[in-house]
C-alpha positions, 0 to 999 in steps of 0.5 A: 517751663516749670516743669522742664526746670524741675527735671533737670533739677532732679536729673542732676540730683540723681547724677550727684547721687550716683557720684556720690554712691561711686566715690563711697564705693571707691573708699569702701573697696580701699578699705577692703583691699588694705583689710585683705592684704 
């Protein structure tokens, strides 16, 4: 029971991080576009 709670813990860590490393991407690749054009 335990162990089934730590990994969803960790599966939705992971999904939060790889929201988060997206939304950072989507901002840096604005910034980039505005700083090409």
């Amino acid at each position: 029971m335990h162990k089934q709670k730590t990994r969803l813990c960790l599966k939705a860590g992971f999904l939060f991080l790889i929201k988060a490393l997206f939304s950072v991407g989507d901002d840096l690749k604005q910034e980039f576009l505005k700083f090409n054009t």
